[in-house]
C-alpha positions as CSV (number, residue, x, y, z in Angstrom):
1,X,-11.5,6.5,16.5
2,X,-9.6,7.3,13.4
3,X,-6.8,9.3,15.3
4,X,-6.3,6.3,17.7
5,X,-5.8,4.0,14.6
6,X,-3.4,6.3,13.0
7,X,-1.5,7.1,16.4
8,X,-1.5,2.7,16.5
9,X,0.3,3.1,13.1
10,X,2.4,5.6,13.9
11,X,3.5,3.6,16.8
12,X,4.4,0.6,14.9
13,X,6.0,2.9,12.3
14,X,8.4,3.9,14.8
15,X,9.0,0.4,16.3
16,X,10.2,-0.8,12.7
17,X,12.4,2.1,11.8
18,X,14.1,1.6,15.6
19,X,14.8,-2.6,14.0
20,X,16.6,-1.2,11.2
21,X,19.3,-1.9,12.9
22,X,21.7,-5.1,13.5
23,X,19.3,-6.8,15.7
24,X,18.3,-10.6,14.9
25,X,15.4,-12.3,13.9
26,X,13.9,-13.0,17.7
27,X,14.6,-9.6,18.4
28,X,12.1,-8.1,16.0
29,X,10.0,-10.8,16.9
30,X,10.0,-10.1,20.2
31,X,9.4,-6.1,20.5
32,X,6.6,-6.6,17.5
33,X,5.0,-9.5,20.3
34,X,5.3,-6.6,22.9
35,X,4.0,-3.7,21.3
36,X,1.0,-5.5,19.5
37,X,0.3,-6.9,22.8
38,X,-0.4,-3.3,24.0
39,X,-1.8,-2.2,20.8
40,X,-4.3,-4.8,20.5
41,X,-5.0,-4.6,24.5
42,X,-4.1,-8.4,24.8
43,X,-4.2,-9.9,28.3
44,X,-1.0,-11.7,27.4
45,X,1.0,-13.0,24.2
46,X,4.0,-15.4,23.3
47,X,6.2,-15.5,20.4
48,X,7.2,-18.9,17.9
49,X,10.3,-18.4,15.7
50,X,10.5,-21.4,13.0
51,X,13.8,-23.5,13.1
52,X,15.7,-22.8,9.4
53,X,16.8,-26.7,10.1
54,X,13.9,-28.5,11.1
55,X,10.6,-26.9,10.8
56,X,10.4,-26.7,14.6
57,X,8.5,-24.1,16.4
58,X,10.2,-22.7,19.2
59,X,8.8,-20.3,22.5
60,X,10.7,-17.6,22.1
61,X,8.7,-14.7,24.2
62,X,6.4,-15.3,26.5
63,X,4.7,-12.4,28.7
64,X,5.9,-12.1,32.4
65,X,2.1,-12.9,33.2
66,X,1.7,-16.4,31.7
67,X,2.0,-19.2,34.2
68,X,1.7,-21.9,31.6
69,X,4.1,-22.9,29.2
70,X,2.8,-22.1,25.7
71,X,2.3,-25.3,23.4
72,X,4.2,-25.6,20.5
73,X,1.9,-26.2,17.9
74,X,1.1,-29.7,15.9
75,X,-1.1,-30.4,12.4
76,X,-4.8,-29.3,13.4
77,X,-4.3,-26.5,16.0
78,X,-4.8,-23.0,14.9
79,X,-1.2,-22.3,14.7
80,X,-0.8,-24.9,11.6
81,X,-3.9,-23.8,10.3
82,X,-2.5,-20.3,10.5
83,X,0.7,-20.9,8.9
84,X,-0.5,-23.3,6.0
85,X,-2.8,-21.0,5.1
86,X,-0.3,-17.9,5.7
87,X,-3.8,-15.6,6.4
88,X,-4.1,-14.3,10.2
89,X,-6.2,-16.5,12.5
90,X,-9.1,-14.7,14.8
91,X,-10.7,-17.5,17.1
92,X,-13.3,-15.3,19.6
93,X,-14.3,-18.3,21.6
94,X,-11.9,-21.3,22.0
95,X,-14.5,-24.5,22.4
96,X,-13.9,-27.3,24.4
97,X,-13.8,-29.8,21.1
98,X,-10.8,-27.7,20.3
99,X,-6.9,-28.3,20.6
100,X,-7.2,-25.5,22.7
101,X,-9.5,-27.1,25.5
102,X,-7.1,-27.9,27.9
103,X,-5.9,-24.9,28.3
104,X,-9.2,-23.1,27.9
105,X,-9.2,-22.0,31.3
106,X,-5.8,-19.6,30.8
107,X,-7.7,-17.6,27.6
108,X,-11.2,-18.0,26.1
109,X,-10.3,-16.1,22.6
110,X,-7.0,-15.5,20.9
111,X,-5.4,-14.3,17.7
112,X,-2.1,-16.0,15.7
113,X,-0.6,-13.1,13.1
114,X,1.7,-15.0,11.5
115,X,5.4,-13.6,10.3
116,X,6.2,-14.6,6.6
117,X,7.1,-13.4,3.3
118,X,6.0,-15.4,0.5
119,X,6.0,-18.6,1.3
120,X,8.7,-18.8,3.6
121,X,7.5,-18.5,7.5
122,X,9.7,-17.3,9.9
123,X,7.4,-17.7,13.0
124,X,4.2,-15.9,15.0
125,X,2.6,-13.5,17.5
126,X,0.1,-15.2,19.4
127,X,-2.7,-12.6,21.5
128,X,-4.3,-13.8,24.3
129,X,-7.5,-12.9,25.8
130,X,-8.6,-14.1,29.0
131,X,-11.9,-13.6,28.5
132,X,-14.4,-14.1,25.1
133,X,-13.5,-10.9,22.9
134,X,-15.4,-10.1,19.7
135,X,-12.5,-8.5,17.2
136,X,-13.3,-5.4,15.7
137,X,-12.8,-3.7,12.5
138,X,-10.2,-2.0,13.5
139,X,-8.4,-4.6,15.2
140,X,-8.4,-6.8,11.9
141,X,-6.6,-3.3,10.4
142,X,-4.2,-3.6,13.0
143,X,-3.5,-6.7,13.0
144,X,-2.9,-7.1,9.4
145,X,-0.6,-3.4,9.6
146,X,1.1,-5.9,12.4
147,X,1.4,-7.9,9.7
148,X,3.1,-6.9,7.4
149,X,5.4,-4.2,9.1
150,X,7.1,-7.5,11.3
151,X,7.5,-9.5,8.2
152,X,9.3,-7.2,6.3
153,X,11.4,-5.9,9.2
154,X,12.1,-10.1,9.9
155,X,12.5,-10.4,5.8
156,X,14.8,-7.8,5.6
157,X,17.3,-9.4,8.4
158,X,16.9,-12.6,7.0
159,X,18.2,-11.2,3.3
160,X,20.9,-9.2,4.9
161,X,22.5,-12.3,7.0
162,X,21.6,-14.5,3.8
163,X,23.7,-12.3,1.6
164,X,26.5,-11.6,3.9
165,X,27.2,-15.6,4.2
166,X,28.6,-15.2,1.0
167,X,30.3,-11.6,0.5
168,X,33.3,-9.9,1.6
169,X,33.5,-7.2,4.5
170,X,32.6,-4.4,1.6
171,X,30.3,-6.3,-0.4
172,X,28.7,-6.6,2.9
173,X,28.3,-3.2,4.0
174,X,27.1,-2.4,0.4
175,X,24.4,-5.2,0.3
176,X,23.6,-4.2,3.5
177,X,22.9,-0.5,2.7
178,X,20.7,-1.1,-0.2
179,X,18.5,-3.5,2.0
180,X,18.2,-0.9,4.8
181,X,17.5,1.6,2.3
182,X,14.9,-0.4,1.3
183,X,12.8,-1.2,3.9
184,X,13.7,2.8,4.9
185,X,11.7,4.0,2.0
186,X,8.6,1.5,3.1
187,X,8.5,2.5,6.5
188,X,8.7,6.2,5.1
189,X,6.1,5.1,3.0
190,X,3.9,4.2,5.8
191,X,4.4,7.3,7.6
192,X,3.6,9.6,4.3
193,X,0.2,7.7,4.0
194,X,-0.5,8.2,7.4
195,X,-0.1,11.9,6.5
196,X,-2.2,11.6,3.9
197,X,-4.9,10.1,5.8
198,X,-4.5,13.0,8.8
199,X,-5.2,15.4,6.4
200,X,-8.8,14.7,4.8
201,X,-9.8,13.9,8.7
202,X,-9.0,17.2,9.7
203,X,-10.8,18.6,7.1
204,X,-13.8,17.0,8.2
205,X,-13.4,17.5,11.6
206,X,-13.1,21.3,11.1
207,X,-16.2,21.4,8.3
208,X,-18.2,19.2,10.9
209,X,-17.9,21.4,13.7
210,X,-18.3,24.7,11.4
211,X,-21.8,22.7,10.1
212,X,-22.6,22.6,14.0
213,X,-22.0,26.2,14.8
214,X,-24.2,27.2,11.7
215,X,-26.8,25.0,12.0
216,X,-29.5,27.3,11.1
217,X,-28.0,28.4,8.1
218,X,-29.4,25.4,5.6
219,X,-27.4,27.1,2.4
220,X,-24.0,26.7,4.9
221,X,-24.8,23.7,5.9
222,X,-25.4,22.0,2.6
223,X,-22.0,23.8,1.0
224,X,-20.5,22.2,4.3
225,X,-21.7,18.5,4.0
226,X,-20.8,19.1,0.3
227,X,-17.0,19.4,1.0
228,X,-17.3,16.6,3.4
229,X,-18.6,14.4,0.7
230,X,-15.4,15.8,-1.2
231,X,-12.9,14.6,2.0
232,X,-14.5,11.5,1.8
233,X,-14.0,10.7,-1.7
234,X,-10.5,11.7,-1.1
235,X,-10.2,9.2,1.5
236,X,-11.8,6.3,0.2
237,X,-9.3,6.8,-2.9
238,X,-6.2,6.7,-0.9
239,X,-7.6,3.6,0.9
240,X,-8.4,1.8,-2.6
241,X,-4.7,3.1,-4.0
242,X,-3.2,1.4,-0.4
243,X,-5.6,-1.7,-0.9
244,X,-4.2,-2.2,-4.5
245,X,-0.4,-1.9,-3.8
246,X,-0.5,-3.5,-1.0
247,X,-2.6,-6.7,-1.3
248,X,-0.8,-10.2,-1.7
249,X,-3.0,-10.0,-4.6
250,X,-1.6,-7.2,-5.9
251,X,1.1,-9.0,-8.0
252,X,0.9,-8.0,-11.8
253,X,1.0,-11.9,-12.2
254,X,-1.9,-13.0,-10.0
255,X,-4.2,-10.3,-11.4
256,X,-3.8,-11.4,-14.8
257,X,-5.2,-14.1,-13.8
258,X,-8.3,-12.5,-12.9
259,X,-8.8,-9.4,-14.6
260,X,-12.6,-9.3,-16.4
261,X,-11.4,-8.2,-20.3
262,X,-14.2,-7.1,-22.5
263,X,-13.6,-4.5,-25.7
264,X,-12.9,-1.1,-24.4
265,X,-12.6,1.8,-27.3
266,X,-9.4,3.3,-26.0
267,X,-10.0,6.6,-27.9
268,X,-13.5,6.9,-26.4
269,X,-12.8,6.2,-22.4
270,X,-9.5,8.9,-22.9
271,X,-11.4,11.4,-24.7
272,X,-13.6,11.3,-21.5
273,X,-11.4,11.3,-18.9
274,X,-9.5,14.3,-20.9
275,X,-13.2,16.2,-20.5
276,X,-13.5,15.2,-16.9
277,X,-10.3,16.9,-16.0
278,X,-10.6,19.8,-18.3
279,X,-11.7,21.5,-15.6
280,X,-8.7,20.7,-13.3
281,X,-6.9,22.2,-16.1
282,X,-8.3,25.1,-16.4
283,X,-7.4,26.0,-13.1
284,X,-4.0,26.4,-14.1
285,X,-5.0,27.6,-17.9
286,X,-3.6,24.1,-19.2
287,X,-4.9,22.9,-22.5
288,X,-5.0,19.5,-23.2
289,X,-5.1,18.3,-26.5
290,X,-5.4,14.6,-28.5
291,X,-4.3,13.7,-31.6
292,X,-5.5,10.6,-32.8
293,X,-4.0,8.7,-35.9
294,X,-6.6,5.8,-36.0
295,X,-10.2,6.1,-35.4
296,X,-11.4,3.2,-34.5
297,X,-9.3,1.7,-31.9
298,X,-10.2,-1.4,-29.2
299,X,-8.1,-3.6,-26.6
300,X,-8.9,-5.9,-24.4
301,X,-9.3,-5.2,-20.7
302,X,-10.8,-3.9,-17.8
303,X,-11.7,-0.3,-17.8
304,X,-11.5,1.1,-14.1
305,X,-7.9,0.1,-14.6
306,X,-7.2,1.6,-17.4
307,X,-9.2,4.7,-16.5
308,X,-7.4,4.8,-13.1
309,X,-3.6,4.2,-15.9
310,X,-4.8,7.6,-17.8
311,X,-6.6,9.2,-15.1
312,X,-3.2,9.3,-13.2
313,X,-0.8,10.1,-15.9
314,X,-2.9,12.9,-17.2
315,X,-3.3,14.5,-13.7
316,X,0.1,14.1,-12.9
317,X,0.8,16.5,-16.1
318,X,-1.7,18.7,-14.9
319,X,-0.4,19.1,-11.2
320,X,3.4,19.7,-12.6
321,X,2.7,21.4,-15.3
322,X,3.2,25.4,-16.0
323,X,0.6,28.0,-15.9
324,X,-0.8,28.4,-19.3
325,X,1.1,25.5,-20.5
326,X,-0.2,22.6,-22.8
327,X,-0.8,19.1,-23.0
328,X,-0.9,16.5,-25.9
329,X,-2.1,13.1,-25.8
330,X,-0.7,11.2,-29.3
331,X,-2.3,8.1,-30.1
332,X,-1.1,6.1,-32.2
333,X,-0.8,2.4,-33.7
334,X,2.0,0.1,-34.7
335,X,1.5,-3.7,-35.9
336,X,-0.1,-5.4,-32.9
337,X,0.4,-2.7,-30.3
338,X,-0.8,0.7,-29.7
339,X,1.2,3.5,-27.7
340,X,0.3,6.6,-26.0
341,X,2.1,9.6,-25.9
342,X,1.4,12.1,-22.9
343,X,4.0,14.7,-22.8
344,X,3.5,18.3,-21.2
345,X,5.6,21.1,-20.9
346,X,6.0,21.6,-17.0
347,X,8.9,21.6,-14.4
348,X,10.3,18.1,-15.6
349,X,11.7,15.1,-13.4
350,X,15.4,15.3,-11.8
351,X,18.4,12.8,-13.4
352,X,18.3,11.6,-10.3
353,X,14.3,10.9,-9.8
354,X,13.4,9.2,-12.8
355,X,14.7,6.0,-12.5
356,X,12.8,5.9,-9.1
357,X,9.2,7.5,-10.1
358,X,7.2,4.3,-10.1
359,X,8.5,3.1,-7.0
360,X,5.8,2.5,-4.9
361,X,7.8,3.7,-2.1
362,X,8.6,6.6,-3.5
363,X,8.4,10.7,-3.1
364,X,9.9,12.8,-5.5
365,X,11.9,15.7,-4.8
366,X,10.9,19.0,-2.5
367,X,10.2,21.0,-5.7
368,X,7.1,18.5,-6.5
369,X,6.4,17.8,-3.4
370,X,5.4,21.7,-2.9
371,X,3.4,21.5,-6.4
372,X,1.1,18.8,-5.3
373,X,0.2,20.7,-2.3
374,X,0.8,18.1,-0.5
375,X,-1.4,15.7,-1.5
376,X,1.6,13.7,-3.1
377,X,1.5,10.3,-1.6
378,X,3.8,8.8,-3.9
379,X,0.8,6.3,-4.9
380,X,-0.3,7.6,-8.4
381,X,2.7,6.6,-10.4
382,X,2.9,3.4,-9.2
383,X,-0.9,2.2,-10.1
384,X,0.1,3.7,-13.4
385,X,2.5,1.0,-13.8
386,X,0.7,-1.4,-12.0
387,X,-2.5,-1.0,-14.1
388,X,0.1,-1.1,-17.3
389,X,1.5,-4.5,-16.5
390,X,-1.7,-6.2,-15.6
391,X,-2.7,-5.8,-19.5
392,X,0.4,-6.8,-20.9
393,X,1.7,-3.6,-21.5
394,X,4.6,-1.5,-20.7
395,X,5.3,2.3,-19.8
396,X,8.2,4.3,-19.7
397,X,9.1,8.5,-18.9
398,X,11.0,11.0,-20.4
399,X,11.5,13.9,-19.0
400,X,14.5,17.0,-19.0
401,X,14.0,19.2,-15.6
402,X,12.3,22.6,-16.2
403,X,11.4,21.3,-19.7
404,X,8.9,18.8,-19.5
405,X,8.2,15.2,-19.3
406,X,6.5,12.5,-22.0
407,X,5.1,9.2,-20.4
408,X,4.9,6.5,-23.4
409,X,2.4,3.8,-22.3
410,X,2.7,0.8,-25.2
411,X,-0.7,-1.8,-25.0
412,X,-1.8,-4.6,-26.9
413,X,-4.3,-4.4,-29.4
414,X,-7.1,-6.8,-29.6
415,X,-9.6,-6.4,-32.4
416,X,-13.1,-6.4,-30.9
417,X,-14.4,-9.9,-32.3
């Protein structure tokens, strides 16, 4: 089931790298309407694209096997519901007290994924099913992957024409270039996680069937069900990292607004972390050590964030750091803010990377790639910063290549009351 879900993602992958291209808005529309048809085993789907002039809805696709002509929706149907709210609408079993009814006969459930980014709606897909279908788990993944892959490829046009209204043949070509670029990097994005995902499945798979094979042996079966548990941890982490970055929540703004602060001691939950990964360390002989100007040292926030700030920052040393090397952690306070100091004394960051490193988009170069066996999903660096900016705070890197790098994280202090 999982390899069907990634090979679905894959697909879709492919579909929005081919739109890169100088193709218009109904155009993406259209080829996303086609393939998530087939993806979603629809018995038959149509395509809205929203009027910039007059808020009209307007048939665009329809599949060769509709013989009615799809309604353009009005306040109360499931369309408007769908794009007021902006969220994807699942309806399993049209009713007959719906706006739906007359056409009941033609499909008995349905889905709308609408195309948008922020608040501006450019149109939507519309699923068909001609018989009552109960949506799955996976299809909501799907869908919502639909999602967001057509509204950025429909965003991205919609920039590029935007900006060209107003720019010469070579500002053009450059504005254009930096967009593609763009939406390049997320679609490469996409196709690294999917990696990522591959690989703790196939660990699995192959510890699963060894398990079977050795099912007599209880001592090799528990050391195999033990590095299961250890694929599955790996997996659930990636899914939490994707959840996080790529949630309409996931704005440092609207968090802020949410995050639960109580008094964490700062030196305490680092200190721990440190002796949680010592371990890690020692693989590679690293020692990690803290130096601590104040003693007593609080802020207000909420801890699995800023264990998951330090948590990544301190590994990140670890992974690109030398054999036998060292790390120091330097806290230290100044008026109403504290900073923290992580430096190490591993293969460093390019010129050319470190502008780029918390890009949530983004992979270093082959050299670090290789060092983080490649478990490097270009996630970590980027809930670093995240996690920063939710709590006010700001962080910054250093680094000289095949020297080192220091990471400077800068907080606000709040005295526990």
């Amino acid at each position: 089931m999982e390899k069907l879900i990634l090979k679905k993602i894959v697909t879709l992958n492919d579909v929005s790298m081919h739109l890169m291209r100088d193709e218009n808005n109904a155009s993406v529309i259209k080829k996303f309407t086609e393939e998530s048809e087939k993806i979603l085993n629809a018995d038959f789907s149509f395509a809205l694209e929203k009027s910039p002039t007059n808020d009209r809805f307007e048939t665009i696709y329809k599949s060769k096997n509709i013989h009615f002509d799809p309604i353009i929706p009005k306040n109360k149907t499931g369309h408007h519901i769908a794009e007021k709210k902006g969220n994807i609408l699942f309806d399993p079993n049209v009713k007959s007290e719906n706006y739906e009814s007359h056409i009941s006969n033609d499909f008995k459930s349905y889905m709308i994924i609408p195309i948008r980014y922020g608040e501006h709606i450019f149109g939507s897909i519309v699923l068909c099913y001609k018989n009552r279908h109960d949506f799955t788990e996976e299809e909501f993944v799907l869908a919502e992957t639909i999602e967001i892959m057509a509204s950025r490829a429909v965003n991205t046009n919609w920039l590029i024409e935007k900006e060209q209204k107003s720019l010469s043949m070579a500002e053009k070509q450059k504005v254009t270039e930096v967009l593609l670029s763009q939406e390049k990097l997320k679609t490469e994005f996409i196709a690294n996680a999917t990696h990522e995902l591959r690989t703790p499945l196939a660990i699995m798979r192959g510890n699963i069937d060894l398990a079977l094979m050795n099912k007599n042996n209880l001592k090799s079966v528990r050391e195999t069900l033990k590095k299961i548990n250890i694929e599955i941890t790996s997996l659930s982490n990636i899914f939490t990292n994707l959840a996080l970055l790529t949630s309409p929540l996931s704005s440092s703004q609207s968090v802020k607004n949410t995050i639960n602060s109580s008094p964490v001691d700062l030196i305490k939950l680092i200190k721990d972390l440190v002796k949680r990964l010592r371990i890690v360390a020692l693989e590679k002989n690293i020692k990690i050590k803290i130096k601590d100007e104040v003693k007593n040292l609080h802020i207000a926030g909420e801890e699995r964030y800023l264990k998951r700030l330090f948590i990544n920052i301190i590994k990140n040393s670890i992974t690109y750091g030398k054999r036998n090397g060292n790390i120091l952690i330097d806290l230290s306070a100044q008026k109403n803010m504290v900073k923290i100091k992580i430096a190490d004394d591993g293969m460093g960051i390019s010129r050319e990377d470190l502008p780029k490193i918390f890009d949530r988009f983004y992979r270093g170069d082959k050299a670090h790639t290789h060092s983080s066996n490649g478990s490097h999903s270009g996630l970590g660096l980027a809930i670093t910063k995240w996690a920063t900016e939710i709590h006010g705070g700001t962080i910054k890197a250093e680094s000289v290549l095949g020297k080192g790098s220091i990471f400077s994280v800068t907080l606000p202090i709040k005295p526990t009351k």
